[in-house]
C-alpha positions in Angstrom: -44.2 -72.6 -3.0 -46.4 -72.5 -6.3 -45.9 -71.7 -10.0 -44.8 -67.9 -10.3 -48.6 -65.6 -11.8 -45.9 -62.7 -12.2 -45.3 -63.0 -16.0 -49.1 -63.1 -17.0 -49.9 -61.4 -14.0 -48.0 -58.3 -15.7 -48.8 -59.3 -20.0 -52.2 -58.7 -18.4 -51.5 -54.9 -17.1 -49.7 -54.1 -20.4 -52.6 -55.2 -22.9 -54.8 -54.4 -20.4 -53.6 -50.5 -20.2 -53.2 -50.7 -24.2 -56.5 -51.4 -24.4 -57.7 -48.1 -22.6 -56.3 -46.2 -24.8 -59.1 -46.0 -27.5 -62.1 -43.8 -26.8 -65.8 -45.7 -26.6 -66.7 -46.3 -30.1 -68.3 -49.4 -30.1 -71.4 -49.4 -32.0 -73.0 -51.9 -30.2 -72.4 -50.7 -26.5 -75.2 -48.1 -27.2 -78.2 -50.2 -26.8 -76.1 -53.1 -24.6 -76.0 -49.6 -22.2 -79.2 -48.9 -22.4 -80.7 -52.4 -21.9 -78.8 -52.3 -18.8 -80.1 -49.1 -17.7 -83.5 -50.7 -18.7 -82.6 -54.0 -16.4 -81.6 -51.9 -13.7 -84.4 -49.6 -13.3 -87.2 -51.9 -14.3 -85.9 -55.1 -14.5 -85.6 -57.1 -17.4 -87.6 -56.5 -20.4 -89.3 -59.6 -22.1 -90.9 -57.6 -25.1 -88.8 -55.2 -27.1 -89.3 -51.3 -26.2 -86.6 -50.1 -28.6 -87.2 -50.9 -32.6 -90.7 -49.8 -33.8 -90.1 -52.4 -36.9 -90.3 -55.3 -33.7 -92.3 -53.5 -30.8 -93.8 -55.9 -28.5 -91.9 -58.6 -29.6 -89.8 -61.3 -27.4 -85.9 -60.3 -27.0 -83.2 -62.6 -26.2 -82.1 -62.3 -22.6 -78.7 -64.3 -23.7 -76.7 -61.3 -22.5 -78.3 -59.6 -19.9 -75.9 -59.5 -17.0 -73.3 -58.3 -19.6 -75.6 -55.3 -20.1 -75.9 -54.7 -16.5 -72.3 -54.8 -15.9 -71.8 -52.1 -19.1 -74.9 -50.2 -17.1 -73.0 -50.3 -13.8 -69.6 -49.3 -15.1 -70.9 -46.5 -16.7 -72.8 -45.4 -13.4 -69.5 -45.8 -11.3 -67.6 -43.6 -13.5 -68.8 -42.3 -16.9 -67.3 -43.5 -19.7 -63.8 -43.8 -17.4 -65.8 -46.7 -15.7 -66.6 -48.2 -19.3 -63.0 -48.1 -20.6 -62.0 -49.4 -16.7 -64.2 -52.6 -17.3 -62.5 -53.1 -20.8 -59.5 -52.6 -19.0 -60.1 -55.4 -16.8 -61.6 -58.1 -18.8 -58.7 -57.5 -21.3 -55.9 -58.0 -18.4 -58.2 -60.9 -17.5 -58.0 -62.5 -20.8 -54.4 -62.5 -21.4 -53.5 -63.3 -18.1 -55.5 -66.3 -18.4 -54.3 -66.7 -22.5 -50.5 -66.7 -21.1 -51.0 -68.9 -17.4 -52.6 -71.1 -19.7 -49.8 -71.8 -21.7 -47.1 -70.9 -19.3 -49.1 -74.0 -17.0 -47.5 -76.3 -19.8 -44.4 -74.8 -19.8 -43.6 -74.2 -16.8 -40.4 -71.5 -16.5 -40.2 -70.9 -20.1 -42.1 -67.2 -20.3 -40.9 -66.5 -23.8 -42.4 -69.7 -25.1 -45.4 -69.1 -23.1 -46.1 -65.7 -24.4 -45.4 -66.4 -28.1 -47.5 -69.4 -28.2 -50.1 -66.7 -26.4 -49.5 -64.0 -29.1 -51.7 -65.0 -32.0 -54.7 -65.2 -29.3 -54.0 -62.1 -28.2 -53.7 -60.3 -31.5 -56.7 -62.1 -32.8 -58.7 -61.1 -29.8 -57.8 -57.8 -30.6 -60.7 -57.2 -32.5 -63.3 -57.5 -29.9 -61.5 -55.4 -27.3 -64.7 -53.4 -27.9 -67.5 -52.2 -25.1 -69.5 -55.1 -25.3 -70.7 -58.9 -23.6 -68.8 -60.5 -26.4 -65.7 -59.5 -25.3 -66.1 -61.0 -21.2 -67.6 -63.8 -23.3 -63.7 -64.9 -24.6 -62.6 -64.3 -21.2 -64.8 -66.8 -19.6 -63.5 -69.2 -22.6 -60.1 -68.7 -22.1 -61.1 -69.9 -18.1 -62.4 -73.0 -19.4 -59.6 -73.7 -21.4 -57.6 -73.8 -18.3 -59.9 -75.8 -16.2 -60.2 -78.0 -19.0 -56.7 -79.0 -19.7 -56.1 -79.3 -16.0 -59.3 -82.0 -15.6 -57.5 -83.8 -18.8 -55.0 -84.5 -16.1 -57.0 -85.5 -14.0 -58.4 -82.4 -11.9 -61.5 -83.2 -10.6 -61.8 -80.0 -9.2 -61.2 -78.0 -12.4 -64.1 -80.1 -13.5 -66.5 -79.6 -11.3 -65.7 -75.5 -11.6 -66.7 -76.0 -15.3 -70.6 -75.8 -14.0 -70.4 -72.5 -11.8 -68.2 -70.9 -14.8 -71.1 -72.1 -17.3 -74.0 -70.6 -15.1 -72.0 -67.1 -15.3 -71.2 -67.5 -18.9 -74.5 -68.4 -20.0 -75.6 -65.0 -18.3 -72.6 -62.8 -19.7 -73.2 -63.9 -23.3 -74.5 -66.7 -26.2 -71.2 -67.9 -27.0 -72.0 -70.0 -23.8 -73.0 -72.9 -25.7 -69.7 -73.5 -28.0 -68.1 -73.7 -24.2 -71.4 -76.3 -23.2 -70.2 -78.5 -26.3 -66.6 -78.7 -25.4 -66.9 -79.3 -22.0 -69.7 -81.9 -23.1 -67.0 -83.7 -25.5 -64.0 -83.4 -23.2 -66.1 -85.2 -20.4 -66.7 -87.9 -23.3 -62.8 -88.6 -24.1 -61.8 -88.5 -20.6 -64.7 -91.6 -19.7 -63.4 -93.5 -23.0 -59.7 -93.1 -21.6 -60.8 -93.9 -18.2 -63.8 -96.3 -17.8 -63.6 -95.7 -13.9 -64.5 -92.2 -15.2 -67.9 -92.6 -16.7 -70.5 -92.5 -14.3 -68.5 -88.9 -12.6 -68.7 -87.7 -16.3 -72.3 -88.3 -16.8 -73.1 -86.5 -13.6 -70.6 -83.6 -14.3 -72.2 -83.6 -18.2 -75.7 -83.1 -16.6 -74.6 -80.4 -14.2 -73.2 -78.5 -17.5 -76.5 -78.8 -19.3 -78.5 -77.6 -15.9 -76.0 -74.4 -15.3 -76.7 -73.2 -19.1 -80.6 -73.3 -18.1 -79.9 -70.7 -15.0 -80.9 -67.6 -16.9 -84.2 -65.9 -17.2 -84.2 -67.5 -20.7 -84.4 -70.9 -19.6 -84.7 -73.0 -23.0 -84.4 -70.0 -25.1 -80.9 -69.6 -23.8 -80.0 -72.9 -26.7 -82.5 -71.1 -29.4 -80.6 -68.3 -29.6 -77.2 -69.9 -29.6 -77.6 -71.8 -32.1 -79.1 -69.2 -34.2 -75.6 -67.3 -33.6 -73.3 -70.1 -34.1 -75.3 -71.8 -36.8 -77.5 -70.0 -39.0 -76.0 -66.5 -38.9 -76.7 -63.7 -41.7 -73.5 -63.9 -43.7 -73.4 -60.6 -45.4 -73.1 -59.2 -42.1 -69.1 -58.9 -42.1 -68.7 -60.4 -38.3 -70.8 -63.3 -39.2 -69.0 -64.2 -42.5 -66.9 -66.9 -42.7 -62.9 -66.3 -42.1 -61.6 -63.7 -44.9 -58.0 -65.1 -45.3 -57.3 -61.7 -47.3 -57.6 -59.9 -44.1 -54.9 -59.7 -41.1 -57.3 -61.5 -38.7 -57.6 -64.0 -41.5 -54.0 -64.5 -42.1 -53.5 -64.4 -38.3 -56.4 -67.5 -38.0 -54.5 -69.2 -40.8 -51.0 -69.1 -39.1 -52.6 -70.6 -36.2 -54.2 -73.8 -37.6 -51.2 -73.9 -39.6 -49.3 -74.2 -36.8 -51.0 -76.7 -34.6 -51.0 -78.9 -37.7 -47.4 -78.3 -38.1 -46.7 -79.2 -34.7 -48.8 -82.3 -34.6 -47.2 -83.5 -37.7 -43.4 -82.7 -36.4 -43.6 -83.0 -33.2 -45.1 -86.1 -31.0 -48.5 -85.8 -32.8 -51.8 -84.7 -31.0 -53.4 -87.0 -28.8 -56.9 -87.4 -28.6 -57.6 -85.8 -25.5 -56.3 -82.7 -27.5 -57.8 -83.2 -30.6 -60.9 -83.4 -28.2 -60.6 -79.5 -27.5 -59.4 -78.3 -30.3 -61.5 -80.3 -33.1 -64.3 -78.5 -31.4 -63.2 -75.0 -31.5 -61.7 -75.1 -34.7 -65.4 -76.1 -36.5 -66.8 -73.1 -34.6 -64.4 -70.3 -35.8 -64.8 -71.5 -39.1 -68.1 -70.6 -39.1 -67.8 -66.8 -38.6 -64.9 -64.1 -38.4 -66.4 -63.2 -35.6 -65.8 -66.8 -33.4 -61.5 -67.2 -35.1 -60.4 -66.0 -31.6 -61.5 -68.7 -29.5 -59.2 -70.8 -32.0 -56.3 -68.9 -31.1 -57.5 -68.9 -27.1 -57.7 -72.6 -27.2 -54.7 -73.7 -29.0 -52.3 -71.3 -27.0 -51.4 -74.1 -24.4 -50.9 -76.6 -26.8 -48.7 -74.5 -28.9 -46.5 -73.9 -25.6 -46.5 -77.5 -24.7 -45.9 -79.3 -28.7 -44.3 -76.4 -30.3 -40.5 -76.5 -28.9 -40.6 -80.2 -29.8 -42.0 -79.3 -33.4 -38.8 -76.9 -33.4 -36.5 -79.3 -32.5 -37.6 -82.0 -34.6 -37.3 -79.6 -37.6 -33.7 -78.4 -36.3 -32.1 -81.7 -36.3 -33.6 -82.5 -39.5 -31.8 -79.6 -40.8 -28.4 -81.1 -38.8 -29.0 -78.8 -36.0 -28.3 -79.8 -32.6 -31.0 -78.8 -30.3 -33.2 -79.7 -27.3 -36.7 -79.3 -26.2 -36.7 -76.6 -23.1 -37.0 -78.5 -19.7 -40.2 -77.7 -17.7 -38.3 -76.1 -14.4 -41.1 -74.1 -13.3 -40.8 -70.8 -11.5 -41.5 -70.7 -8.5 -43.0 -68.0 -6.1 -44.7 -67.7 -2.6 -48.5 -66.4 -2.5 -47.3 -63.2 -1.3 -45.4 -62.3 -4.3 -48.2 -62.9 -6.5 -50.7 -60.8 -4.5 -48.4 -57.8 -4.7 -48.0 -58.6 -8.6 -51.9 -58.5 -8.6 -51.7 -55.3 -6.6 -49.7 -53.5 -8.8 -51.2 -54.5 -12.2 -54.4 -53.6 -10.1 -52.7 -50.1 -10.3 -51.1 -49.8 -13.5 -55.1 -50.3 -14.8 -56.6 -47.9 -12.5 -54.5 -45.0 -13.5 -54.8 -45.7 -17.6 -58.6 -45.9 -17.2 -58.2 -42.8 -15.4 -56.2 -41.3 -17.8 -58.0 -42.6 -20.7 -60.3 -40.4 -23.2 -63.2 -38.9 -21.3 -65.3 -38.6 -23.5 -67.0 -41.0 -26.1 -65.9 -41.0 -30.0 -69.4 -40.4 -31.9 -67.7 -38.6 -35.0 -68.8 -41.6 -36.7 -72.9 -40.7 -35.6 -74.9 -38.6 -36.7 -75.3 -35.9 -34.0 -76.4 -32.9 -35.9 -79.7 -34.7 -36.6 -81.0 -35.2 -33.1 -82.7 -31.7 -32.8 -84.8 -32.4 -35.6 -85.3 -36.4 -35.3 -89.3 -37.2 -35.7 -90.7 -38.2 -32.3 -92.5 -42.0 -32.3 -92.4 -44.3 -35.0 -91.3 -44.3 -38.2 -88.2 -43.4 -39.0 -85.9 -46.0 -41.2 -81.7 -45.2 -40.1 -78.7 -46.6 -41.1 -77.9 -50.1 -39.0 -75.1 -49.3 -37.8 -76.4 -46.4 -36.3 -79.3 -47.9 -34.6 -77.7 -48.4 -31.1 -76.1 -44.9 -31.0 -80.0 -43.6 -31.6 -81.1 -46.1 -29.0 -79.1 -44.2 -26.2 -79.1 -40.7 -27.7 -82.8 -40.4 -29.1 -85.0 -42.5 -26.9 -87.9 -40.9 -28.0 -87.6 -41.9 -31.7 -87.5 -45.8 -31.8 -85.2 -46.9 -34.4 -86.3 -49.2 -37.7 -83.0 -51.5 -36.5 -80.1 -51.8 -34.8 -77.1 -54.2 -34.1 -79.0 -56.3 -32.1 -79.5 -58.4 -35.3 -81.1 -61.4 -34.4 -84.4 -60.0 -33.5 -85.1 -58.4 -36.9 -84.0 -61.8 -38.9 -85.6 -62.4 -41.0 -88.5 -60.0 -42.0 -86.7 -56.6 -40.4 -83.5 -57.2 -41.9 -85.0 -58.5 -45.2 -86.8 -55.3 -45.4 -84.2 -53.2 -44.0 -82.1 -54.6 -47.6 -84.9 -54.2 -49.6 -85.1 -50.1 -49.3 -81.7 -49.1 -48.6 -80.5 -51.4 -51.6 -83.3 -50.1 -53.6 -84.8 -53.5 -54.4 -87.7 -54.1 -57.0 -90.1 -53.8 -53.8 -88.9 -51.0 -51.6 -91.5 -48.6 -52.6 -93.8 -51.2 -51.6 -91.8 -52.2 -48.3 -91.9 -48.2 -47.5 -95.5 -48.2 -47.6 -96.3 -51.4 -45.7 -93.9 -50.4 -42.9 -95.1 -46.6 -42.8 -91.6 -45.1 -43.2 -91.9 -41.4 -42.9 -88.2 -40.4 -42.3 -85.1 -41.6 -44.0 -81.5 -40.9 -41.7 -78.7 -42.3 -44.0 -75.6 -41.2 -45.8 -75.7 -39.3 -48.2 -74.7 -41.6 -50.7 -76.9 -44.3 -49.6 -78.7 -45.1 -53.3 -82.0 -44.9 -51.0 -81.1 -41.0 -49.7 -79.9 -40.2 -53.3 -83.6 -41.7 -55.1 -85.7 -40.0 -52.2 -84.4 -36.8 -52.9 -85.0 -37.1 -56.1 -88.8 -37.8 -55.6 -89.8 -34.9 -53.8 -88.6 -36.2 -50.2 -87.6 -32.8 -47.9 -84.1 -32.6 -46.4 -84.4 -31.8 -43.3 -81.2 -31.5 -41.5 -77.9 -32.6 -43.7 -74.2 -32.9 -43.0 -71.0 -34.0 -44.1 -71.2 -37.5 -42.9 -76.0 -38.0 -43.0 -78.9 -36.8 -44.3 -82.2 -36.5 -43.1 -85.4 -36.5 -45.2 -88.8 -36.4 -44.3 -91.4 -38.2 -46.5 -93.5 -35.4 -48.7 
């Protein structure tokens, strides 16, 4: 007999067929799509081929197994097989969110999925088309294996290097997972000198699995860039807006491991080790506050009832801390648990939208788009051009990093109408404008002579006179 997967096993169907309920949106998935088709077809493409504004140029490579899984899911079924692979790494995340926790406390479901909750709310955000979103998945894996080699697992250790090769393939946020793993190793050969020479072999095997990509080096370059020296006007790369529900959410959360740690037996350093980490990350962007959440899901399940009773009996309240009877169930049962969430996926990706959401793009202008170079559109419209108009490269899009910083500088400089955009027009060799209408650039070119060529409610397209 082994601990019972049943209860995460099934939080994992529910979210998991939540999930497919939204139609693809995402305006990234565009060009991670197409760079998958790309990869596919051609293999993978060193030099950009998409943004005239970067042509030629080298393109990170961070993320291109993510890509091909995007490009394969959409090959198996249309945009059914995209919303079926969100489907999946969804179930996957909050099955591993809620084992996680439920792993340290054992038969206490409730406990385990409230401590889970936050992560799962917070997460929320990213349940989007895209790398990022497999990249919390592989996190909340290593999270697990983590807190099982603080125990003493050897084997959950030594998994940490396989998991990092994959993750270092799926997407960048690889390295945050590198550093903890690096620092866990670290407290574990202080607490056990016995430890130390193991640790320095399973620290180099971390830092050889991140170099297993077609990026080599350039796989560290790039993360760091994302974790470190992000463009902060770009709303997921700000820092945490506490104003916002994610923010308030992130807040709740470091409010309560610090409430716990202060009422209940304190945190001990092997679990300041993983969370001390995390926490510095998703304070750096809104974008990284889930992997907060992810990581301090167990330790809310394990502290938090003794937080709770401390609190209680201060108050004059009798009350106990939950014993840790674990649920037990044979092999059998959870294969037919996996079976059947297996199911409950399959038949609400099948009954999910059909068809992708691109109310937000601007499809009446693709008849009349110019062909080649040129043409200066809206960012977060770039991908959507990418996939729909691949004979009109696009001035940017939301792969971000490549245009940082002269691309994205003078990207700002013309649609903010900036002292030098008539100047940034002419270096560049803009010829067409595709923006909204009430972009201050659209409103100032039409009233110097530039022609409208196609128009709607929601875009405007002008051609330079």
């Amino acid at each position: 007999m082994r601990p019972s997967l049943v209860v995460p096993l099934a939080a994992g169907a529910v979210f998991g067929a939540l999930a497919t309920i939204q139609a693809v949106s995402d305006t990234d998935l565009w060009w991670h799509l197409a760079t998958g088709q790309q990869t596919l077809a051609h293999g993978l493409a060193r030099t950009d081929a998409f943004a005239w504004t970067i042509v030629g140029r080298p393109v990170l490579l961070d993320q291109w197994l993510g890509d091909v899984l995007i490009a394969l899911a959409y090959a198996a079924g249309s945009w059914h097989g995209v919303i079926a692979l969100r489907a999946l790494a969804v179930a996957l995340l909050v099955t591993l969110v809620v084992g996680a926790a439920l792993a340290e406390r054992p038969g206490r479901p409730l406990v385990a999925l409230l401590a889970a909750l936050p992560a799962i709310m917070l997460s929320r955000s990213a349940y989007g088309d895209r790398p990022q979103l497999e990249g919390y998945v592989l996190f909340a894996a290593l999270i697990w294996l983590l807190r099982a080699g603080q125990k003493g697992s050897l084997p959950a250790l030594v998994a940490t290097a396989p998991l990092l090769a994959l993750w270092s393939n799926l997407h960048g946020s690889s390295a945050l997972g590198l550093g903890l793993i690096l620092v866990v190793l670290a407290e574990r050969a202080l607490r056990d000198g016995a430890f130390r020479r193991t640790a320095a072999v399973l620290a180099v095997a971390a830092l050889l699995a991140t170099l297993l990509t077609p990026a080599g080096f350039g796989s560290w370059a790039s993360s760091g860039g994302h974790f470190l020296a992000p463009p902060r006007y770009i709303e997921e790369e700000g820092v945490p807006n506490l104003r916002s529900v994610p923010g308030l959410i992130f807040a709740l959360v470091l409010a309560l491991v610090l409430g716990t740690a202060f009422l209940g037996r304190g945190a001990r350093r092997a679990e300041a080790a993983l969370l001390l980490p995390v926490v510095f990350v998703s304070l750096t962007a809104a974008r990284h506050m889930p992997f907060f959440a992810i990581a301090a899901a167990p330790y809310l399940a394990a502290e938090g009832p003794a937080a709770l009773a401390w609190l209680a009996r201060l108050a004059g309240i009798s009350a106990r801390v939950p014993d840790a009877s674990p649920a037990r169930s044979s092999w059998q049962v959870d294969v037919a648990a996996a079976a059947l969430a297996a199911l409950v996926l399959s038949v609400a990706a099948a009954a999910a939208p059909g068809d992708p959401d691109e109310s937000f793009y601007p499809r009446g202008a693709l008849a009349a788009l110019p062909r080649g170079p040129g043409l200066l559109n809206a960012y977060d419209w770039g991908g959507w051009l990418i996939w729909n108009a691949p004979d009109t490269p696009v001035f940017i899009d939301g792969r971000l990093f490549p245009f940082v910083p002269d691309g994205l500088a003078d990207y700002r400089s013309i649609v903010g109408l900036h002292s030098d955009w008539r100047a940034v027009l002419d270096r560049r060799g803009v010829r067409a404008l595709l923006l909204r209408p009430t972009d201050a650039a659209a409103v100032r070119a039409r009233e110097t002579g530039w022609t409208v060529v196609a128009s709607g409610p929601d875009f405007v397209l002008l051609a330079r006179p």
